[in-house]
C-alpha positions in Angstrom: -38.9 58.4 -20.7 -40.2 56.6 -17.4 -41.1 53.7 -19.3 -37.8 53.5 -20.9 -35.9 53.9 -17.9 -37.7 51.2 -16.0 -37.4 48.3 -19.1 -33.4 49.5 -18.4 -33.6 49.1 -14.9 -35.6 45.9 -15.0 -32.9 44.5 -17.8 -30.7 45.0 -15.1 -31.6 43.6 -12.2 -31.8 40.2 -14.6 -28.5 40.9 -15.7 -27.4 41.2 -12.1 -29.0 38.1 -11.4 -27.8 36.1 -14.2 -24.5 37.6 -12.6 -24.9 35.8 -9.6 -26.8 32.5 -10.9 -25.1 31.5 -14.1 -21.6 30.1 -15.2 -21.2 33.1 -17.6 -20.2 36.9 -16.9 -22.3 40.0 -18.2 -21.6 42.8 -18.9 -22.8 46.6 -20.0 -22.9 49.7 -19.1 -24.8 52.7 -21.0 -25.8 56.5 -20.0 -28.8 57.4 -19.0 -31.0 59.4 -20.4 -29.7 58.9 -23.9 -28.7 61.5 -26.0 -27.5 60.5 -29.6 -26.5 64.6 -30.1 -24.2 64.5 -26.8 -24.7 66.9 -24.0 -26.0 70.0 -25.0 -24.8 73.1 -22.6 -24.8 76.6 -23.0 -21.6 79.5 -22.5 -23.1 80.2 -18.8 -23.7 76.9 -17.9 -21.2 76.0 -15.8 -23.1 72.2 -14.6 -25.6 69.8 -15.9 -25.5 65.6 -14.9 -26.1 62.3 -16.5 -26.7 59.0 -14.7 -24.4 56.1 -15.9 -25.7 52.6 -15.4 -23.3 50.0 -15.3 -22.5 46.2 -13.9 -18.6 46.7 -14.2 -15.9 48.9 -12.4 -15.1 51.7 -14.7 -13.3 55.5 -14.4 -14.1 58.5 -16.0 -12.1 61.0 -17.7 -13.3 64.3 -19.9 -11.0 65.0 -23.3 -11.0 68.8 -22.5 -9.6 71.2 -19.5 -12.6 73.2 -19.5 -14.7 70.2 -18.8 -14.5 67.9 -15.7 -16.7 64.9 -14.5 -17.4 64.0 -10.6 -17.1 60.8 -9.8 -14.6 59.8 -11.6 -14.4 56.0 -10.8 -16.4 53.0 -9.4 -15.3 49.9 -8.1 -17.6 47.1 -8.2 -17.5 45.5 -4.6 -19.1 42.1 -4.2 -20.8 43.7 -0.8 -22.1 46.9 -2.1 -23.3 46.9 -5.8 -24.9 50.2 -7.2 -26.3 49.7 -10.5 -26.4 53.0 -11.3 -24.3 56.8 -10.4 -25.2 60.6 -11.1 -22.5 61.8 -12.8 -22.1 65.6 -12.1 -20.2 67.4 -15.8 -18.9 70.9 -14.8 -17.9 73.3 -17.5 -16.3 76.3 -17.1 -18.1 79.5 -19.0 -17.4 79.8 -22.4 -16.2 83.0 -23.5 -14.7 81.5 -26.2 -17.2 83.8 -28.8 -17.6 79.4 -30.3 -18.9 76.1 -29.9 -16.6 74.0 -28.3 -16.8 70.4 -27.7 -15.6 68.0 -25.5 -15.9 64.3 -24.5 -16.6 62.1 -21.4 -14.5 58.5 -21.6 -16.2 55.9 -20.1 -13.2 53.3 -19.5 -15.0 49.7 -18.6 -15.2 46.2 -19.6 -17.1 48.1 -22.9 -15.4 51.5 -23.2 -18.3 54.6 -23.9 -18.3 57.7 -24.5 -20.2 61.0 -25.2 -20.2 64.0 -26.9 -20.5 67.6 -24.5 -21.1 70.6 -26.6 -21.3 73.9 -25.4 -22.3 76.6 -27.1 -20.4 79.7 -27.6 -24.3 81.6 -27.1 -26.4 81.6 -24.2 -29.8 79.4 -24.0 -32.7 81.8 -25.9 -36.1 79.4 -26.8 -37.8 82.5 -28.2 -37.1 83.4 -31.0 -35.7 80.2 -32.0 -32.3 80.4 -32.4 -31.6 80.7 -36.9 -28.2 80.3 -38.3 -26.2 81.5 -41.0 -23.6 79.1 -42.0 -22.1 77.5 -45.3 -21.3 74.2 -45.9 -17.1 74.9 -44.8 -17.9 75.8 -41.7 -16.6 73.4 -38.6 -20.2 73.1 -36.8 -17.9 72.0 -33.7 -16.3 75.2 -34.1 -19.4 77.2 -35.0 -18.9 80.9 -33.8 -21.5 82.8 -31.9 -21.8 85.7 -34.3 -23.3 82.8 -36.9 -26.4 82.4 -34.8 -28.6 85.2 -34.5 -32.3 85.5 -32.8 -34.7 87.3 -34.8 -38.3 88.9 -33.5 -40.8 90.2 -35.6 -43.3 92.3 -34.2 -46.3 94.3 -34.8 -46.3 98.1 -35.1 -49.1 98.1 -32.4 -48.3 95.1 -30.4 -46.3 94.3 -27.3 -44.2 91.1 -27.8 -42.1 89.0 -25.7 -38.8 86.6 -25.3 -38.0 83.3 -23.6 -34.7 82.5 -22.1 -32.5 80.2 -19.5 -29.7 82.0 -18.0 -27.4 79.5 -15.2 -26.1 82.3 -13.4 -27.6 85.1 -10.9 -26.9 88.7 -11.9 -27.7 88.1 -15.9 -29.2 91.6 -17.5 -30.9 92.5 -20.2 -30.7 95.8 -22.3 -32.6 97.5 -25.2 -30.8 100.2 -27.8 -34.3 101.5 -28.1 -36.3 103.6 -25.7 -39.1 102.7 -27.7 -38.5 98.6 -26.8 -38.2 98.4 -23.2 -38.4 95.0 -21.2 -40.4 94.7 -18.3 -37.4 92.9 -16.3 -33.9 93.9 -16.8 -32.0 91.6 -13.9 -32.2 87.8 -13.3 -31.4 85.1 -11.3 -30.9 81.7 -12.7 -33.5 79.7 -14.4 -36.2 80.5 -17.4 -37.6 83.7 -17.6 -40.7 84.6 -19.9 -40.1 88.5 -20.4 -42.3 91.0 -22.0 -41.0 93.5 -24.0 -43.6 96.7 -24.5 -43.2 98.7 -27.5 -44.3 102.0 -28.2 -46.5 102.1 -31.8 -44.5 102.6 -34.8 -45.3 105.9 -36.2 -43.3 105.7 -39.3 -44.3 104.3 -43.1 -41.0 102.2 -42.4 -40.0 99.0 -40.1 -37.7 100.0 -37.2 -35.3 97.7 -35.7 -33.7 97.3 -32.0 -31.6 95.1 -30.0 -31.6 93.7 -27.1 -28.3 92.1 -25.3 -28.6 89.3 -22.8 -25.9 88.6 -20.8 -25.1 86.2 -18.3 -21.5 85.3 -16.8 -19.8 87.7 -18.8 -21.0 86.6 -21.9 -23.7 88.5 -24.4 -26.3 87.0 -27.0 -28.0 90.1 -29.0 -31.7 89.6 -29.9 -33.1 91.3 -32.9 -36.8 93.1 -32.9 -37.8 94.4 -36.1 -41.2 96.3 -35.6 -43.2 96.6 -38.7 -44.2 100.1 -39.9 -47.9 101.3 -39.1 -51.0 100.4 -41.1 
């Protein structure tokens, strides 16, 4: 990513120079990183930021009300040029119980845009995230109850879940006493919890859930222990 930002930045500074050196105008402007998918946020994730290189004047609008971008506008000066601005997206939560997506509108000498989607679930990386969709269904509309998080684990075996939460005060909670995690309160940021669970003493799998929630909203995680040897 380094090495493609500087090739940008380098492609720059020659564009600004052939701004100042030749007869003829250029212009572009693009975001930075790229991201072909849009903006992917989560329903606690009320920020995230983007840089937006350009060699024109341009504002800044979002397509939605729950989704705002700061700054809004830059006029190119011939005193004071700045090549590139952090753009700051703020969301509010989603308790929407769905995706929702919006867009940033780039107006410039080349309009651009992008894609911000924010899930209706919060931001588990373990278990992977699995979903159970058809082909109707509106992925820009995808409800939360579609994705589900699924752990298998040994009837002998502690296990473990990773997760972001963007907001102090998150919890999580077990319907089993026999699947208890070490940590039940968090700040914000990623959180590698172990979960210990007492040996299955049944010829059956068991199942509990845990519920994470954060900002009001809650993702249930799914541990089926298998039944002992």
């Amino acid at each position: 990513m380094k090495k493609t930002l500087f090739s940008l930045l380098a492609s720059l500074t020659l564009l600004v120079a052939s701004c100042n050196n030749d007869p003829y105008e250029v212009h572009q402007s693009f975001f930075f990183p790229q991201k072909p998918e849009g903006m992917i946020t989560y329903a606690d994730q009320t920020m995230d930021t983007i840089r937006l290189y350009s060699l024109d004047t341009w504002t800044a609008s979002t397509s939605q009300s729950w989704c705002s971008v700061s700054p809004d506008k830059y006029q190119i000066r011939n005193d004071s040029l700045v090549l590139n601005t952090l753009m700051t997206i703020t969301n509010e939560v989603n308790t929407s119980g769905a995706r929702r997506v919006g867009y940033i509108q780039v107006k410039t000498f080349t309009d651009l845009g992008m894609r911000v989607v924010q899930n209706g679930w919060l931001n588990i990386s373990s278990p992977e995230p699995m979903y159970s969709t058809t082909p109707e269904d509106n992925m820009d509309n995808l409800p939360a109850n579609k994705v589900y998080f699924l752990l298998n684990a040994q009837a002998k075996t502690d296990t473990a879940i990773v997760f972001t939460v963007y907001q102090d005060n998150a919890t999580l909670s077990s319907s089993e006493t026999w699947a208890v995690p070490e940590t039940t309160t968090f700040s914000a940021g990623r959180h590698n919890v172990r979960i210990s669970l007492e040996p299955n003493p049944t010829t059956s799998s068991r199942t509990a859930t845990l519920t994470l929630t954060s900002a009001g909203v809650n993702t249930p995680i799914s541990i089926i222990q298998s039944a002992k040897e």
